[in-house]
MITOR-887184 format. One record per residue (C-alpha): residue in three letters; x, y, z. Coordinates in pm, whole numbers, plus 32768, in hexadecimal, padded with zeros to 4 digits. Example, Ala and Ser with C-alpha at 12.3 -4.5 7.8 and 13.67 -1.06 7.14 Angstrom:
<rs>
ALA84CE7E3E830C
SER85577F9682CA
</rs>
This chain:
<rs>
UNK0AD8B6934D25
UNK0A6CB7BF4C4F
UNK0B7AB73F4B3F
UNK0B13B5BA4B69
UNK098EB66D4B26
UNK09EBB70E4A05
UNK0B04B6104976
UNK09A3B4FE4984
UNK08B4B62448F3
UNK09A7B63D47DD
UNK0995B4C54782
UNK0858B49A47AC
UNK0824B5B046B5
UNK08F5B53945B5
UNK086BB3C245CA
UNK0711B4414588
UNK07ACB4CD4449
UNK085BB3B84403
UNK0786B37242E3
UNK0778B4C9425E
UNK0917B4CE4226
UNK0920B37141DB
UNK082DB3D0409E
UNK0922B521404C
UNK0A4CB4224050
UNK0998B31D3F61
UNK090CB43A3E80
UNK0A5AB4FF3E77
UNK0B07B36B3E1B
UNK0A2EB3603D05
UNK0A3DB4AF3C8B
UNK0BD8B4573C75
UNK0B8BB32F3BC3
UNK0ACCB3CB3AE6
UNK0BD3B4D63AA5
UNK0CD6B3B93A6C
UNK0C09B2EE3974
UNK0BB5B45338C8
UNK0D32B48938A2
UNK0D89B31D381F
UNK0CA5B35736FF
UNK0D36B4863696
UNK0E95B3E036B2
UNK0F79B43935BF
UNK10F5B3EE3587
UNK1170B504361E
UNK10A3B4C93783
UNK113DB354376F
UNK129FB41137D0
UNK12D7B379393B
UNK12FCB4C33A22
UNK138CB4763B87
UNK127DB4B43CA8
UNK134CB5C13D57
UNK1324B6AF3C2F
UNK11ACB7273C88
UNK122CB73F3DAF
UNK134DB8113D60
UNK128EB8E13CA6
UNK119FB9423DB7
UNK129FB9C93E83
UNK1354BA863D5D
UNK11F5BB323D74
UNK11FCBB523EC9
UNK1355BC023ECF
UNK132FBCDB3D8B
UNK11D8BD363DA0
UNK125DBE613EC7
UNK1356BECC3DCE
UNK120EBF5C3CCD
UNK11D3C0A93E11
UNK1354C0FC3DDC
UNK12D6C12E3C5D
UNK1208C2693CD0
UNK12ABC3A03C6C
UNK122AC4463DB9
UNK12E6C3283E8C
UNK1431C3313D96
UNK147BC4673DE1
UNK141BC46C3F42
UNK154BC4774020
UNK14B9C385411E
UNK1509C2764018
UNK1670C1CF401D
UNK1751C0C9401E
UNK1711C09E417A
UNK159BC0D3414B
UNK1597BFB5407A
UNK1683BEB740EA
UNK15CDBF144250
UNK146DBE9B41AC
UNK14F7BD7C40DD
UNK15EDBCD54211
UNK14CABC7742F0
UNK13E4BC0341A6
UNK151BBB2F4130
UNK1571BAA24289
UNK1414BA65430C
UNK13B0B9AB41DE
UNK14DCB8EE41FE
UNK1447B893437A
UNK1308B8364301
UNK1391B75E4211
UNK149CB68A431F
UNK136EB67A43F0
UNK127CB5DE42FA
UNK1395B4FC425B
UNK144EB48C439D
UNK140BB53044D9
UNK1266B4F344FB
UNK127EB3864460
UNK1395B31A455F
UNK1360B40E4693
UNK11DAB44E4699
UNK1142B2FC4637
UNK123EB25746FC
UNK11F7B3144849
UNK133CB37F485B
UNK12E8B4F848A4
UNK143DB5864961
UNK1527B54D4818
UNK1411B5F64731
UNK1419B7124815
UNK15B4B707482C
UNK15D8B71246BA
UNK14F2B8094668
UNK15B5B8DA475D
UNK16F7B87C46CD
UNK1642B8E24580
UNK15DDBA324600
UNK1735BA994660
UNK17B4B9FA44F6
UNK16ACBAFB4460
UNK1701BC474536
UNK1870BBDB44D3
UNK1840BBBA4371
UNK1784BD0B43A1
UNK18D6BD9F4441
UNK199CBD38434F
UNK18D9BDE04251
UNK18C7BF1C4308
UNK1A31BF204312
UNK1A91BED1419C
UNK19ABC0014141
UNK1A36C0E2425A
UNK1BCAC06E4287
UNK1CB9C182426E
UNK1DFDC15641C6
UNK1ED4C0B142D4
UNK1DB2C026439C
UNK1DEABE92436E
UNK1D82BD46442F
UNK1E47BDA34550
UNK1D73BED34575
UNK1C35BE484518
UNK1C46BD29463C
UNK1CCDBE1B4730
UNK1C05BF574713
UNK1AF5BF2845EA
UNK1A58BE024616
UNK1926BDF64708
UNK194ABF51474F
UNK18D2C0AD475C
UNK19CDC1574695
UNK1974C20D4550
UNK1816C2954542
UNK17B7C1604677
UNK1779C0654564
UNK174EBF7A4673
UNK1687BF3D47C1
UNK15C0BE5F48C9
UNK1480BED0480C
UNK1516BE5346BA
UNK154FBD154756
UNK1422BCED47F0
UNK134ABD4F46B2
UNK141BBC6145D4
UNK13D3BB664700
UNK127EBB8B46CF
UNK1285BBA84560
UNK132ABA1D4573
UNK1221B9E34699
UNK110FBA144583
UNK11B8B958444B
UNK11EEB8364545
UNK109CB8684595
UNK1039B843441A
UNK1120B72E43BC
UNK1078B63D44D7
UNK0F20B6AE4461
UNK0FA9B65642E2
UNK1016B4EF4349
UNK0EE0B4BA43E5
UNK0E0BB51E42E0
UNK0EEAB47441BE
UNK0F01B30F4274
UNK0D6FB31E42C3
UNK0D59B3954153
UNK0E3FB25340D4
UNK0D8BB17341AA
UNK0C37B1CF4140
UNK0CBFB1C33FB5
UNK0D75B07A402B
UNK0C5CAFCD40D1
UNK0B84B0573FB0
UNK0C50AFB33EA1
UNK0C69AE633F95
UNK0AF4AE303F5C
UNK0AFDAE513DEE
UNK0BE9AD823DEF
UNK0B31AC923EC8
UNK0A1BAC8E3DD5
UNK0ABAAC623CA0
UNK0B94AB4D3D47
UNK0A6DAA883DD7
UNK09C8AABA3C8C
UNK0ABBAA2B3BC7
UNK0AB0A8FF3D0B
UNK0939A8CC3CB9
UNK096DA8AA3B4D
UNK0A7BA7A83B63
UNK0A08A6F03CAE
UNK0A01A5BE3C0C
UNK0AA9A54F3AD2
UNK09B2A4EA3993
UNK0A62A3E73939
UNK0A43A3543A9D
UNK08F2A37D3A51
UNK08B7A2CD3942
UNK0988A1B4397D
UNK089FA1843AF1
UNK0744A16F3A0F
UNK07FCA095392E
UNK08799FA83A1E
UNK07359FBF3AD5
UNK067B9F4939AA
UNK074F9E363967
UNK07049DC03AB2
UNK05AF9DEB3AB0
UNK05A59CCB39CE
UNK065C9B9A3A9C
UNK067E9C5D3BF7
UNK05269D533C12
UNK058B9D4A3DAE
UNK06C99DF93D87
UNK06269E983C41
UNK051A9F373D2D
UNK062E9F7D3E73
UNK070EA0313D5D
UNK05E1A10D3CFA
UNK059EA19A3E73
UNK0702A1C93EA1
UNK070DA2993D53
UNK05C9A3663D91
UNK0683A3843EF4
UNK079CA4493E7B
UNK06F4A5153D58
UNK0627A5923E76
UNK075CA6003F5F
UNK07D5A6B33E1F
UNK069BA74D3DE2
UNK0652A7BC3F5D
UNK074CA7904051
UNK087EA83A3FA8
UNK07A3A96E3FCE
UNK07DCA947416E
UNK0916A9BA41CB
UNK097CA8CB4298
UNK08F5A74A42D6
UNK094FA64A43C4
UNK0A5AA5744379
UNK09B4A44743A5
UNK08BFA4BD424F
UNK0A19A508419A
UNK0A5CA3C941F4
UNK0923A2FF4185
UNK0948A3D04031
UNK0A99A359400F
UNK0A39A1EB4043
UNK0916A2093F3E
UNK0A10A2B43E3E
UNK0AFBA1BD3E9C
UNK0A17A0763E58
UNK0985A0F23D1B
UNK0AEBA1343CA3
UNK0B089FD33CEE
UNK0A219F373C1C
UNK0ACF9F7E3AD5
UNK0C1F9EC93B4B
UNK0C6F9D683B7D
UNK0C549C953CBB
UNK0DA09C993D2B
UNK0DA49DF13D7C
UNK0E039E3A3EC5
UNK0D3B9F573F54
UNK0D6E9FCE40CA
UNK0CE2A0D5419E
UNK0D45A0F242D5
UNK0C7BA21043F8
UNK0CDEA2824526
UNK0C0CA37F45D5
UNK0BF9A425470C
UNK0AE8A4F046DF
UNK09F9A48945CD
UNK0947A5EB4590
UNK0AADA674454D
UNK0A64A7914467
UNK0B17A78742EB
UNK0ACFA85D4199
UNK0A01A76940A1
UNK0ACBA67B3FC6
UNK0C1EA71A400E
UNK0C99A5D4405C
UNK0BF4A5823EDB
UNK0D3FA5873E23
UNK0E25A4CF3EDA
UNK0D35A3A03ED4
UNK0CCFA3ED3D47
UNK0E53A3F13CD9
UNK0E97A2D63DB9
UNK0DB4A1BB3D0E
UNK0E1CA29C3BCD
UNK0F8BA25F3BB3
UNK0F81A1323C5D
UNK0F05A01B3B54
UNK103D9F673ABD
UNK0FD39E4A39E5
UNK10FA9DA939D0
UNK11109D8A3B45
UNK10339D963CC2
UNK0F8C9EC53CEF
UNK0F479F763E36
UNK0EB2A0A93EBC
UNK0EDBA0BE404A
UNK0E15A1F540ED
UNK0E56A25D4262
UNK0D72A3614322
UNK0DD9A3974462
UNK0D39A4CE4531
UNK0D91A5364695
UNK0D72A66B4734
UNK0D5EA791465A
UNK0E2BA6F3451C
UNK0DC1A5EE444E
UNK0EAAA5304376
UNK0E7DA4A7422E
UNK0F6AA395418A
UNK0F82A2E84075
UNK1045A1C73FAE
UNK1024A1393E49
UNK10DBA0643D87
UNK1193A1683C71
UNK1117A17A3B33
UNK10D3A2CE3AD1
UNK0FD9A307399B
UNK1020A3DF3887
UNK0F16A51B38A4
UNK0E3FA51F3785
UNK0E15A6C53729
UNK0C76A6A5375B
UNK0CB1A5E1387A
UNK0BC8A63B39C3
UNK0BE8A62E3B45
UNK0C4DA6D93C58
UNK0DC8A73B3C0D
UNK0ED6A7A63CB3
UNK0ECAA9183C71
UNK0D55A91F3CE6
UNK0DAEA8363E14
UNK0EE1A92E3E87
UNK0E16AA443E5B
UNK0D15A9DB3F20
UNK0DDEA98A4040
UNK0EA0AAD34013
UNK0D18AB714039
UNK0C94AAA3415D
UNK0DA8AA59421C
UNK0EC4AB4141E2
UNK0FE4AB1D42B1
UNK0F3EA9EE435B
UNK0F89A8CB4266
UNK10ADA811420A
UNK10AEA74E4090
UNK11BDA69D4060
UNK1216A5573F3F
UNK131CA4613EF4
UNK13A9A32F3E4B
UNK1420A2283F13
UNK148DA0E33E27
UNK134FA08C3D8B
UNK1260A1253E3D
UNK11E5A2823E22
UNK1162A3383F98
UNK10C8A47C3FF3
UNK1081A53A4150
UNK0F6FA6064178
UNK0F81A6D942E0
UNK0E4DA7944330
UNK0E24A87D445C
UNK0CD8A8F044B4
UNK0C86AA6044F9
UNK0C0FAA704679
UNK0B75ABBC462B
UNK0AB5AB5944F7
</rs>
């Protein structure tokens, strides 16, 4: 109970600061930022040369193992008889073999043993690891120690793991390098932990300016000008034989400039708005092109208040009327919706005709389409297009996010 007490006291602790190291975390983000955009300023062609990412780490430890190496450079430890090849090799075995731990355990051993709960193999080959160490250790020992005539046969039978020559080896050896791996183990979990919170955070960080420059660039394009313009020009042509459908055309206009304006903010809407949106885009698309047209939509819905981002479904409908005028033949645009549990479907089929893109033309395209399903549903869509004969289709698979 006491550990239960103190496990909650801790958490508690560190929720009520969770503000406080959330604000160290963004400050020391943009203080790295800041350091990066300093350095790409003062670029120059020598720090364009591409330099592999293990070297800062490689020269870390190169630190790490020489820095020791600047005591032996006293004149008072030189010539101090205390200090020999065994002196060193004894400090430098451990350093060399433990690092080499710590680094199987934060490459391999933590990522598959630790975060997958499988606890009994860590601990086996860390022991395996320990004996691989005091071995290396042994072996050492021996090189710097052999007598002429003393060979492997000697070292497996009577050096190795033994007592023999000055008791280079013992239980308490064993046990201290135990703990010695006990503690890098220790450090190497702690690492992992801290690096993948640390990635996250960065991760998630990056994910929302990337959600804001995305959805940016969705409210700017929304709705292509030229769609635009032809609507109020078709509108005023109508005014003057038709001022019904004139005035109907208007409202259904001032209808969807208003979703763009308002609703696209939300993040999500039901789908039965997405699909009264559609409809409107749809009709007004329809009163530049002839009669014959043949425009379908087709809904089936379970649930009505089915949740969906704003005009993701936009595009599909948009290139379908697009691409689907032919002059020289029947044109058709055929829209399914179909929504039942927690997917909702979106198909559609036009006659293919595919426009050339003018360079200044607008719209919601592709990339920005993709990349706004890659940002709100991520690993929960499927997009997928073909050619079948004359006619052109597209699937749109949405799954909705039970936890949103």
């Amino acid at each position: 109970m006491t550990i239960k007490k103190t496990a909650k006291a801790v958490t508690k602790i560190l929720e009520n600061q969770r503000g406080t190291f959330e604000g160290l975390q963004e400050a020391s983000f943009m203080r790295s930022e800041k350091y990066l955009m300093d350095l790409l300023k003062e670029e120059t062609k020598s720090s364009n040369y591409p330099i592999p990412p293990f070297v800062p780490l490689l020269l870390i430890w190169l630190f790490v193992m020489l820095f020791p190496l600047a005591t032996f450079l006293d004149p008072a430890v030189i010539t101090s008889p205390k200090i020999n090849a065994r002196g060193v090799v004894g400090f430098y075995v451990p350093l060399i073999t433990t690092t080499l731990i710590f680094l199987i355990n934060q490459k391999f051993l933590v990522p598959s043993c630790i975060f997958k709960k499988h606890y009994i193999p860590f601990v086996i080959h860390n022991a395996l690891l320990v004996i691989g160490a005091i071995f290396v250790r042994e072996v050492a020992f021996f090189l710097i120690e052999r007598n002429p005539g003393e060979g492997i046969t000697y070292f497996f039978t009577s050096y190795c793991f033994s007592n023999m020559k000055g008791g280079h080896f013992s239980f308490i050896t064993v046990i201290l390098f135990s703990i010695l791996v006990g503690f890098v183990c220790g450090i190497s979990v702690l690492y992992n932990i801290v690096l993948r919170h640390t990635l996250r955070a960065f991760l998630q960080r990056e994910q929302k300016s990337m959600a804001l420059q995305y959805e940016l660039d969705f409210l700017k394009n929304q709705l292509s000008p030229h769609f635009l313009f032809n609507t109020l020009n078709n509108i005023s042509a109508l005014i003057q034989f038709d001022p019904k459908r004139a005035e109907e055309s208007m409202a259904k206009l001032s209808k969807l400039l208003r979703v763009t304006l308002y609703q696209t903010s939300d993040r999500t809407i039901p789908i039965k708005e997405e699909i009264d949106i559609l409809r409107k885009y749809a009709d007004l698309e329809k009163l530049r092109l002839d009669s014959s047209y043949d425009l379908q939509f087709n809904v089936e819905l379970e649930d009505e208040n089915f949740q969906i981002a704003p005009l993701i479904a936009m595009p599909l409908v948009e290139n379908t009327i697009k691409h689907s005028v032919n002059p020289n033949g029947k044109s058709f645009a055929h829209i399914s919706i179909e929504q039942k549990g927690n997917t909702a479907i979106f198909r559609t089929e036009n006659s293919n005709f595919p426009r050339k893109k003018k360079s200044n033309e607008g719209g919601l395209g592709l990339a920005t389409f993709k990349k706004r399903l890659d940002l709100l549903y991520n690993g929960r869509y499927e997009y997928k297009t073909e050619v079948v004969g004359d006619v052109y289709k597209a699937t749109l698979i949405l799954v909705s996010d039970k936890t949103a």
